[in-house]
N, C-alpha and C positions, 0 to 999 in steps of 0.2 A: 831357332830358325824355323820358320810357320813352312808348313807344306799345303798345297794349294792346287788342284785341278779343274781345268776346266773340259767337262767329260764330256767324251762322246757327240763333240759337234758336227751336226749333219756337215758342215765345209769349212776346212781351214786355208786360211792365206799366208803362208810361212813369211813369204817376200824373202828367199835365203837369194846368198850369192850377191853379186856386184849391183848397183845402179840400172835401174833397169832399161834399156832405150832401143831403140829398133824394133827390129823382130821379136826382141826378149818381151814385147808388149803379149804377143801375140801367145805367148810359150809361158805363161808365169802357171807356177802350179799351184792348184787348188786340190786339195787333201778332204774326203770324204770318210764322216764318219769315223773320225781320230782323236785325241785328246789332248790339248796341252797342258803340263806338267813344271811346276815352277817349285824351285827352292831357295827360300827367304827372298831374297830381289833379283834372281838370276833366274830364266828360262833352261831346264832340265830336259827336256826332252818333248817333241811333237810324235805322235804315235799313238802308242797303247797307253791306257789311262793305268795311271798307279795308283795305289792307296795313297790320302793324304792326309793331312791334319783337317781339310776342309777342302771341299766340292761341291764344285758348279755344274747342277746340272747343265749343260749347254744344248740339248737335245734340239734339231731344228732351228738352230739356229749356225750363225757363222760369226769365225773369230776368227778376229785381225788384228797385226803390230797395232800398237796402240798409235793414235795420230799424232802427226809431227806439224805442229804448224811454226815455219820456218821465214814468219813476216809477218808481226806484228808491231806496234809502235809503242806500246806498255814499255813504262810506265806515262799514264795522262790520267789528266782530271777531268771530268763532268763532260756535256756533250754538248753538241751544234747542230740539234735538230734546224733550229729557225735558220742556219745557210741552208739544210737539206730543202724547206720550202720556199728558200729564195729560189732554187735552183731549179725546183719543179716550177714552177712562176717564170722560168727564163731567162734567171739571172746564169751567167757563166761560171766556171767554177774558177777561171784563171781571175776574173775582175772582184770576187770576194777576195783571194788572196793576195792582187795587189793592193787592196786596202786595208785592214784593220782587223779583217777576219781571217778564217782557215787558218796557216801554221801559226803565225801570229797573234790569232786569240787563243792557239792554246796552250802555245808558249806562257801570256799573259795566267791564264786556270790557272798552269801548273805553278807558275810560281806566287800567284796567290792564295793556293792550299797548305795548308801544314804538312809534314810530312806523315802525321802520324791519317788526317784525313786522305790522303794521298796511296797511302799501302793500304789503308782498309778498302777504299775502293778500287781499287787493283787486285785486291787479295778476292774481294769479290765474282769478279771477272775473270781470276782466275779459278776460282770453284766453279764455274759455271761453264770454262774451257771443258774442267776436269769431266765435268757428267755429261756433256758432249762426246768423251774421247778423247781430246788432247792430252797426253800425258808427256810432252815436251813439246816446250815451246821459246820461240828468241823475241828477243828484249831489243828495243831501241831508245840511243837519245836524239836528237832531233828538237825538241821544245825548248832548249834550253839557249840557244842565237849568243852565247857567251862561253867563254874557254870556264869561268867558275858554275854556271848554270847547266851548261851539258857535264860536267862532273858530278853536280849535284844529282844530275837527273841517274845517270848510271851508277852512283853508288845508291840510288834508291831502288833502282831493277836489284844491285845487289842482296839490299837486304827484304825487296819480295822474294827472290830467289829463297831466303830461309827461312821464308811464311807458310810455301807452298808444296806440294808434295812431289810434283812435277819437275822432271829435268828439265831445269834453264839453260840458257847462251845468251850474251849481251852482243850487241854491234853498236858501236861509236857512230851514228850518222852524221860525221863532221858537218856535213855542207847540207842544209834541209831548206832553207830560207836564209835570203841575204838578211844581215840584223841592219837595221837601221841604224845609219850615219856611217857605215861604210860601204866599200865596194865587195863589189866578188872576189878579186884578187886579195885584197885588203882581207878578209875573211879567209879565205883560204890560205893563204899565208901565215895566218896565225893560229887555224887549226895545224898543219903541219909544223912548226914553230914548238908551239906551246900544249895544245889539248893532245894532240895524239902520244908522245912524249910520256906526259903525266899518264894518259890511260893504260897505254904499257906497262910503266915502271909498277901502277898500283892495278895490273890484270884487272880491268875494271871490263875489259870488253876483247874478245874474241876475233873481231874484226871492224873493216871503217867500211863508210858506206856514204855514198851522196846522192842527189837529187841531179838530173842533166835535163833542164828543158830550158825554154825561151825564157820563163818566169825564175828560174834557179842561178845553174850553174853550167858548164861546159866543158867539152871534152877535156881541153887544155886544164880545166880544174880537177878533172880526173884524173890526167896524167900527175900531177903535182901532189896528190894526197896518195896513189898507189905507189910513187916513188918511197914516199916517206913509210909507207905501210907497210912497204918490202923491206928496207932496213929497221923495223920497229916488229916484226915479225907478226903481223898482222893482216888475214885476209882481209880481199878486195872485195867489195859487191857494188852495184848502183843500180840506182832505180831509174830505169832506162824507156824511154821510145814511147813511154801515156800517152802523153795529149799531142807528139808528133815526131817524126820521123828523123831523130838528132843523129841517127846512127852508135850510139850509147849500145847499142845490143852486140853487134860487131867489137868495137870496143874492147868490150869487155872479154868477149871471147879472144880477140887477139893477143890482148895483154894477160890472156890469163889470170881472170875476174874467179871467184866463186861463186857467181851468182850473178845475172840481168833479169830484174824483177820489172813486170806488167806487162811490155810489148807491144804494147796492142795494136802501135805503129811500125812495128818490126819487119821490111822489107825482104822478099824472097832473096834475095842477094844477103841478108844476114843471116838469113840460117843457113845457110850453105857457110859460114864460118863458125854458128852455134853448132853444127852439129857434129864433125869430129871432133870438138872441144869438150874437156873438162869444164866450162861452165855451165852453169847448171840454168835452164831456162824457167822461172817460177813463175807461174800465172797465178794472176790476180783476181780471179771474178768477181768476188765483191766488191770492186772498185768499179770495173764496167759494168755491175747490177748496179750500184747506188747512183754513179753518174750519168748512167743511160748513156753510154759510149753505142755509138754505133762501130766505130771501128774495134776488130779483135783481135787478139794475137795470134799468129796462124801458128795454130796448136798441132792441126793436123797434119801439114808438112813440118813441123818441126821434130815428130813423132814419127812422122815416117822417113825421116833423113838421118835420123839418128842422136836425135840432143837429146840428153835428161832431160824431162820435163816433169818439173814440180810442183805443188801448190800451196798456197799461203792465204789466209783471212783478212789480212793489211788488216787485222784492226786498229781502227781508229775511230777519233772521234767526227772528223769530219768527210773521210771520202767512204769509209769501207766501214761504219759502225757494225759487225757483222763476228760472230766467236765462234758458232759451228762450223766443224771442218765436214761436218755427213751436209750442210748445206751448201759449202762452199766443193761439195765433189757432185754435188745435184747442178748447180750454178755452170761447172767445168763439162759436163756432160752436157747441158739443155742450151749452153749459149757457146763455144765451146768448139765440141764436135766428138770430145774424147766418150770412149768407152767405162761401161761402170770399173772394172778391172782396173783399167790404164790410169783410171783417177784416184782408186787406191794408193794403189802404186805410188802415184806423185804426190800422194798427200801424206804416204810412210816413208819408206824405205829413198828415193830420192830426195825427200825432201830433207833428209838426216843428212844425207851425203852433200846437199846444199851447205847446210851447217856443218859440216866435217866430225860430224855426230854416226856414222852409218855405220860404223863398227861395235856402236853401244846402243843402239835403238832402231827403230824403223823397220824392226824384224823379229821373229820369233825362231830366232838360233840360239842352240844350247849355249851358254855362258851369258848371253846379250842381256841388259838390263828386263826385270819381267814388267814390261809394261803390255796391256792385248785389250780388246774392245769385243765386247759380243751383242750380235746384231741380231734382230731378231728376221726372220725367213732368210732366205738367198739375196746375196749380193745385189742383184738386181734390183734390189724393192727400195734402196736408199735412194735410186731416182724416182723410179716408178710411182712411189707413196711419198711427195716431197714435205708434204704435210703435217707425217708421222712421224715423232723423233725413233729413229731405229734402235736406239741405241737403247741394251737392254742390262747388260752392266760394263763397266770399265772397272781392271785389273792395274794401279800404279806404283811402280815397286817391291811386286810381288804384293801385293796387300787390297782385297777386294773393298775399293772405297767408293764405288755407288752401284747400286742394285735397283733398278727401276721398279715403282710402286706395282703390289701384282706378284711380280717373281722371286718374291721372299722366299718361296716352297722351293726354289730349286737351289739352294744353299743347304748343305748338312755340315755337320762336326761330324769325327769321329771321336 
């Protein structure tokens, strides 16, 4: 069992203790000048630097839970640059999707790739999380518009899962896109029926998930998939309130969701039910960078009333092509309104708790999985220098698997 320090960093960001929301924004402790201490995949101790099998110098810099990005759409194939320049051209994002493109071209990708071209490019994009920071991250299916094709899809996040070094979560996005030649009900019917059923019995997926807009699905199709979710023991999430104001974000909090992902339509009258709720509010920024939303989620009353508020990269291929979490907490700060801290925060430790993960990640507590990121100067600089990748190694599994070019010298053996 490898022993492993990371010495003496001028600031650490522990993220201990519950979810962070409210005032706990204001109050999170930063640790000067301390060391963390990791043995084999478990975090040992934050404090005094111990002797280790191997040390990181960390001098000047600052170390954080390693990133949790808690909304991605992995596994997908290949990308959709040319809708990104339909769109900059004028075209809407809602009228590619009712035709031939968006979730249904890549529906079309994934199931015209092999499996084996399919994990390698995924496996890709996830090594490229990894040198980012992401040291866990959740899985979706959604491409797959069929009860055998969304299984297909998430036994293939399974076996990324044991490609990559990275803690996974799979979520079931039953409802993503109506499939062609039925209805909503007609589809939702037989995701609760038949898909969610199978996902349980073969643990293929952690939780369900849908889409609720004009172009999707609707409340009433939410009620009908969390019914089955709850008897199937399976968390709630939906992807709530984007392109407009369905009331999906209340919803979720009423029913006690785990999650109301984007917002950006999300009315003052909902968060006053997001925020003495356990649902966890996850924004999206790279969705509003890539779409040019003028409307945004109101983060900063939702932060000041008391919601979790979390963050997520939506990667994908067509609204949110985007896999760093240090740009996607620059995106959360600069369009936004949140604080460097507060986006931390939401992009570790809440966003674990989004995933019902926060007991094993999203934090640098003794026992906790050793995942931690070192940045280089003070927290601040990962908005301030958007430019600059901050990121100067990540720590995943207790195992130093990227060291940025340059800071080779501050690794020793003993």
């Amino acid at each position: 069992m490898t022993s492993l320090c990371l010495k003496e960093a001028a600031w650490i960001v522990p993220m201990t203790g519950e979810p962070v929301r409210g005032e706990g924004f204001s109050s999170l402790e930063v640790l000067e000048q301390c060391s963390v201490n990791l043995e084999g995949d478990r975090v040992a101790s934050v404090g005094r630097g111990d002797d280790a099998e191997v040390v990181f110098d960390a001098s000047g810099c600052t170390v954080v839970p390693g990133f949790v990005d808690c909304h991605t759409h992995l596994p997908f194939f290949g990308w959709r640059a040319d809708e990104d320049a339909a769109r900059l051209s004028g075209v809407r994002y809602q009228d590619l999707h009712r035709g031939e493109g968006g979730i249904f071209r890549s529906a079309r990708m994934l199931s015209e790739g092999s499996d084996d071209d399919v994990l390698e490019f995924c496996a890709g994009l996830a090594a490229a999380m990894l040198r980012k920071g992401t040291t866990t991250f959740e899985m979706k299916s959604g491409y797959g518009l069929s009860v055998e094709a969304e299984l297909h899809q998430l036994r293939l996040a399974a076996r990324l899962s044991e490609r990559v070094p990275q803690r996974t979560t799979a979520t079931c996005l039953a409802a993503h896109a109506v499939p062609p030649g039925k209805s909503q009900g007609e589809w939702v019917g037989e995701a609760a029926a038949e898909l969610l059923p199978t996902v349980a019995r073969e643990k293929l997926a952690s939780a369900c998930d849908l889409y609720v807009e004009s172009i999707a699905f609707a409340l009433e199709h939410a009620a009908r998939l969390a019914e089955t979710a709850s008897e199937l023991g399976l968390r709630m999430r939906v992807h709530a309130d984007q392109l407009e104001d369905s009331q999906a974000g209340s919803f979720a909090a009423r029913w006690g969701f785990a999650s109301a992902d984007h917002l950006n339509h999300t009315s003052l009258d909902a968060v006053s039910d997001l925020a003495p709720s356990e649902t966890v509010a996850v924004l999206l920024p790279g969705a509003t960078f890539t779409l040019r939303q003028s409307a945004k989620p109101p983060a900063r009353s939702l932060i000041e009333a008391g919601a979790v508020v979390a963050l997520g990269s939506d990667l994908n291929p067509g609204t949110s092509p985007i896999l760093s979490m240090p740009f996607v907490i620059t995106l959360a700060c600069r369009t936004y309104g949140l604080r460097p801290l507060e986006a931390v925060a939401a992009a570790t430790l809440n966003a674990a708790f989004a995933l019902g993960l926060h007991e094993e990640v999203g934090s640098l507590v003794p026992g906790h999985r050793a995942d931690a990121v070192v940045l280089a100067g003070p927290l601040d600089e990962i908005c301030y220098r958007p430019d600059r990748d901050p990121v100067v190694a990540v720590v995943c599994g207790g195992k130093l698997v990227h060291v940025v070019a340059g800071a080779e010298g501050r690794v020793s053996q003993a």
